[in-house]
Each structure stands twice: as structure tokens, then as C-alpha cells.
C-alpha positions as CSV (number, residue, x, y, z in Angstrom):
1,X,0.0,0.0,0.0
2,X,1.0,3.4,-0.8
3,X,2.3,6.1,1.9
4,X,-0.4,8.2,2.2
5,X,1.5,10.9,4.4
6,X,1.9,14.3,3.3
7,X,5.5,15.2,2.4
8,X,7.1,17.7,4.6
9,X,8.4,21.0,3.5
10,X,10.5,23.3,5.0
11,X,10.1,26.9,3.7
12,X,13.2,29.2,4.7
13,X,11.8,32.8,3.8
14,X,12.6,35.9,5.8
15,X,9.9,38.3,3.7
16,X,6.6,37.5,5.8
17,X,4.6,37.9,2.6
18,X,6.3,35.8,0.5
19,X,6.3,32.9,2.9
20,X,2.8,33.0,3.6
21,X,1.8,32.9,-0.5
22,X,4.3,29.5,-0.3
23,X,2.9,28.6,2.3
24,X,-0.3,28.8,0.7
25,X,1.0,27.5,-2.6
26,X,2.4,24.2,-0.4
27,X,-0.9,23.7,1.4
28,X,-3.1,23.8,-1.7
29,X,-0.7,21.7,-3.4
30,X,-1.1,18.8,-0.8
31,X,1.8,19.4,0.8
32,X,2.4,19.3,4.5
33,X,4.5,23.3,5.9
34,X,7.1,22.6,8.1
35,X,8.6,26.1,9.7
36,X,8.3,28.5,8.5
37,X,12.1,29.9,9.3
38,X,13.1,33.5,8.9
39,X,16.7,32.8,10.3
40,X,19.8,30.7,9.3
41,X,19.8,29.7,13.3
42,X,16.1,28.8,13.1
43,X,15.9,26.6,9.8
44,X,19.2,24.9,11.6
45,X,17.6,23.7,14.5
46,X,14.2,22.7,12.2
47,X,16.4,20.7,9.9
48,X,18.1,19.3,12.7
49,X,15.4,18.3,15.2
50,X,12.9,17.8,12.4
51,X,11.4,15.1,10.0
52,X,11.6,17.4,7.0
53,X,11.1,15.7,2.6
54,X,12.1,18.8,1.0
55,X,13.0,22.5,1.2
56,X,12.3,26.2,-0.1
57,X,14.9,28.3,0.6
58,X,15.4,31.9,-0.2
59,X,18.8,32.1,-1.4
60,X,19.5,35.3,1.0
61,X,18.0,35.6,4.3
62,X,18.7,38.8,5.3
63,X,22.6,39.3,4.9
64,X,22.8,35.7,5.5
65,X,23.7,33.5,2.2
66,X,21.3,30.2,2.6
67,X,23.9,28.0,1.3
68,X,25.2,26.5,5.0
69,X,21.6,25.3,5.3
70,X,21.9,23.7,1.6
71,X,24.7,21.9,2.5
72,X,23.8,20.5,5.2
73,X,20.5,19.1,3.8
74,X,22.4,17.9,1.1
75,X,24.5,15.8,3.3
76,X,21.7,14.3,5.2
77,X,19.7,14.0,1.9
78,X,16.8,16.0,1.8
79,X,15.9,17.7,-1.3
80,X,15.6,21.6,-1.7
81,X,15.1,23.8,-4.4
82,X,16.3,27.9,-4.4
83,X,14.1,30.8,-4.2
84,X,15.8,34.4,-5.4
85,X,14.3,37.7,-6.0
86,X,17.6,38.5,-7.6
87,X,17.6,37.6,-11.4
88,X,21.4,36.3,-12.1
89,X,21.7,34.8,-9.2
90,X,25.2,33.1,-9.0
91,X,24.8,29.7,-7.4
92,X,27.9,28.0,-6.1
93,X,29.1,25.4,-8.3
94,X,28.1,22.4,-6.1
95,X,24.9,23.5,-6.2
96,X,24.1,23.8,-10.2
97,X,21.8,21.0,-10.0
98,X,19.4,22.5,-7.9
99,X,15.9,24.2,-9.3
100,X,15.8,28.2,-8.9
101,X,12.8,29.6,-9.4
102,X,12.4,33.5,-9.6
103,X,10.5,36.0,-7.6
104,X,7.8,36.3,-8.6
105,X,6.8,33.1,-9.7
106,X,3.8,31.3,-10.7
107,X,2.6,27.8,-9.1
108,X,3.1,26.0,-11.7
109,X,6.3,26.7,-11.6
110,X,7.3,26.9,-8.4
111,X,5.0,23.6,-7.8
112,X,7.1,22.2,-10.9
113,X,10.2,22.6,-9.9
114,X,10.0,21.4,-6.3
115,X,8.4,17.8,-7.5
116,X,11.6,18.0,-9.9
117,X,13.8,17.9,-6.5
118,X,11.8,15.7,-4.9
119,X,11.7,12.8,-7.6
120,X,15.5,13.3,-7.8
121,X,15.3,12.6,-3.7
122,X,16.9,8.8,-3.4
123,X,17.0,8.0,0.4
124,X,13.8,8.0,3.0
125,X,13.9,10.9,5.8
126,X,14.0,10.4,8.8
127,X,14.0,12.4,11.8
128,X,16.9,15.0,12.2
129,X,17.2,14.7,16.2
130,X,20.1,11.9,16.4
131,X,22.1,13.5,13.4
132,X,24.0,16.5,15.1
């Protein structure tokens, strides 16, 4: 029998506005919200303590570069895909794989590209709280 659970999503979003319309977008797609985090130190601790599937993260939050956070889901691996409001957007080599999707953006492709990451996703999740 299939898993009927709802994945788990992590937003990382420090604009309240934004991460209450993915939020929305997540909810309405069927997905389960996990977080939302406005900090680095925040999403951390989530991703740490936390049963998480996937990710949004904003690439900046606040002066903060995401990319500490990407690395460390990728290590325990849970999928993620970027969100920038900065067109051009450099992404660190390592990272070229990854979906970006553009502020604004439109479900279908926001929606898109985070089922792209997550049929890419290999190993189950589990929970976050032994790995520290």
C-alpha cells in the first residue's frame, strides 16, 4: 500500500509575505508546511530536530547566504530547491543541479520545480534529532 503521508516542507523565507503565498501555494498543493524559518539559526535547529522531505529556501536571508543550510540538507539528503528575487543569481558550483525559481513566480512553476527535487530525492527521511 502506498504512503499516504503528506511530504514535509520546509520553507526558509525571511519576507513574511512571500512565505505566507508559499505557504499557501504548499498547502493547496497537498503538501504538508514545516517552519516556516526567517533565520539561518532557526531553519538549523528545524532541519536538525525535524522530520523534513524537501525545502524552499530563499537564497538570501537577510545578509545571510542560505547556502550553509543547503549543504547541510544535502548531506543528510533531503531535497531543496532555491528561491531568489535576484535575477542572475550566481549559485555556487556544487549547487548547479538544484531548481531556482524567480520571484515572482507562478505555481506551476514553483510547484514544478520542487516535484523536480523531490523525484530526484533517493534516500527516505527520517528524523533529524540523532544526526548533530
Amino acid at each position: 500500500m502506498a504512503d499516504d503521508r503528506k511530504s514535509r516542507i520546509l520553507v526558509v523565507e525571511d519576507q513574511a509575505a512571500i512565505s505566507m503565498l508559499v505557504e499557501d501555494l504548499l498547502v493547496d498543493s497537498g503538501y504538508d508546511v514545516v517552519g516556516p524559518a526567517s533565520s539561518m539559526e532557526q531553519a538549523m535547529d528545524i532541519t536538525r530536530s525535524s522530520a523534513i522531505d524537501g525545502a524552499v529556501l530563499d537564497i538570501q536571508i537577510g545578509d545571510t547566504p542560505v547556502y550553509p543550510l543547503a549543504d547541510l540538507l544535502h548531506s543528510i539528503g533531503v531535497p531543496f530547491i532555491f528561491s531568489t528575487g535576484y535575477q542572475g543569481t550566481t549559485i555556487p558550483e556544487r549547487f548547479k543541479g538544484v531548481p531556482v525559481v524567480e520571484k515572482p513566480y507562478g505555481s506551476e512553476a514553483f510547484v514544478g520545480a520542487l516535484q523536480t527535487a523531490l523525484r530526484g530525492a533517493a534516500k527516505p527521511r527520517q528524523s533529524r534529532s540523532s544526526a548533530a
